[in-house]
N, C-alpha and C positions, 0 to 999 in steps of 0.2 A: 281970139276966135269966139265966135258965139255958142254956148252951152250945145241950145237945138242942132246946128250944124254939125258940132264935132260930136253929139252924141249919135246924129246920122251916122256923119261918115265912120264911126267904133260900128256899129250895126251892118254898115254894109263889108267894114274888112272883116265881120265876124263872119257873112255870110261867102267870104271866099274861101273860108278855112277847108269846109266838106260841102256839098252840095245837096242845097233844101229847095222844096217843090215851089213852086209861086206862092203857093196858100200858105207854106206854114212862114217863108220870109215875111209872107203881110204879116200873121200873127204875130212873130218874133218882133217885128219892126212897131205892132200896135204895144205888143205886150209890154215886152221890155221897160220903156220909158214909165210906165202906170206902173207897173211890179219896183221901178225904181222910186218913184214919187212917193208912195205910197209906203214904203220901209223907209224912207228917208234916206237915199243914199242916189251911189250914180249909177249911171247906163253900165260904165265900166265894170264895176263890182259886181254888178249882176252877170254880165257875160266873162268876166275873171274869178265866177263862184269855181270853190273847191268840186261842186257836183258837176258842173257843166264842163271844168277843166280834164275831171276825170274820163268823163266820157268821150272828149274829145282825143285824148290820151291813149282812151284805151286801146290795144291790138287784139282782144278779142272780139271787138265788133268792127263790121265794115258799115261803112258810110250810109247806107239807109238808117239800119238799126242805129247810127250815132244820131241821125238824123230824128229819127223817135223819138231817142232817150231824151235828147235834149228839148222839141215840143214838150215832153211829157214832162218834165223837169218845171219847164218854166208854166206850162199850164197847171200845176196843182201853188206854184206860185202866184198866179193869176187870180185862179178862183180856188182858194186855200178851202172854204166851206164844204162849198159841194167835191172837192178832191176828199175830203174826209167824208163825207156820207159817200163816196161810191168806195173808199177802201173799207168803209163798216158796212155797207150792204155787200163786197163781193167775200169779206168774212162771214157774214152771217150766212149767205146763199151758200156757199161752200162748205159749211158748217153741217147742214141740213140735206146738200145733195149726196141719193145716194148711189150716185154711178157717174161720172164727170165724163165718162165718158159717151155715154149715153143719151145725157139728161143733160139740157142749156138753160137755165133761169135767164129771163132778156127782163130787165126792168125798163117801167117807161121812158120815151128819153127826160132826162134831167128828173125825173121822179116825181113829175110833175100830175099823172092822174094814179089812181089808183088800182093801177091794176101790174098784172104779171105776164109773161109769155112764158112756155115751157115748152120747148122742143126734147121730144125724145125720138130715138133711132131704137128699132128693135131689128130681130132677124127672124124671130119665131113668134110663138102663141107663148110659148112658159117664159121668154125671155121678157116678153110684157106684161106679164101676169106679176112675177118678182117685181119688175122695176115700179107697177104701179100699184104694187102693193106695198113697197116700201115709201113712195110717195105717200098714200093712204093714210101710215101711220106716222108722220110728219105733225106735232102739234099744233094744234090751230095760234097761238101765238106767235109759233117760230114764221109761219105761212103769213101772218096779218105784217114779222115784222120784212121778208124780206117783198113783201106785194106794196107796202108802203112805207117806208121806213122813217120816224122821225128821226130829228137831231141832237 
């Protein structure tokens, strides 16, 4: 059988296992093969990873959230770089927020200009006075790294 063929049809009995939205089957169906070229190995072993097994496995998540874990899985696979700059940008942003619940750092998409968003939610006048007071005293370092972050 031809490699392309059978590493299709592994792809498509992978997609009968739980059910994924049209977009992320394109993905999975794009990514896979490239995440597999690319490590030097097969379609198979990527979709027989210990992580991806896991997840499928698991009984504490139902079928959406397996559905996540696994995009998310193969996507920090895919693009290994920028998966690393957004788990050091959402440590550093976390580092420095001081009310998470409050306060949303949004960085550009892909980090691509230089800039930041900050959503904050108050209730009062003093509950914004603290939060953007503690903002305030935030180092201008810590701010330069999570507003643009190098690699």
């Amino acid at each position: 059988m031809n490699p392309d063929i059978e590493d299709k049809n592994l792809i498509v009995e992978f997609f009968e296992k739980i059910p994924f939205t049209r977009q992320t089957q394109r993905e999975i169906a794009e990514w896979v093969p490239e995440i597999a070229y690319r490590e030097n190995t097969t379609v198979k072993s990527i979709l027989d990873g210990e992580n991806i097994l896991s997840i499928l496995h698991s009984e504490k998540l139902n079928n959406p959230q397996k559905s996540q874990k696994i995009r998310g899985e193969l996507y920090k696979k895919r693009f290994p770089m920028f998966s690393q700059m957004q788990t050091k940008w959402k440590k550093a942003a976390a580092a420095v927020n001081p009310n998470p619940s409050k306060v949303q750092f949004t960085p550009s998409p892909g980090f691509e200009k230089k800039r930041l968003e900050i959503k904050v939610t108050v209730e009062n006048g003093d509950e914004a006075g603290k939060i953007f007071g503690s903002l305030a005293q935030i180092d201008t370092a810590k701010w330069d790294e999570i507003i643009f972050p190098e690699e």
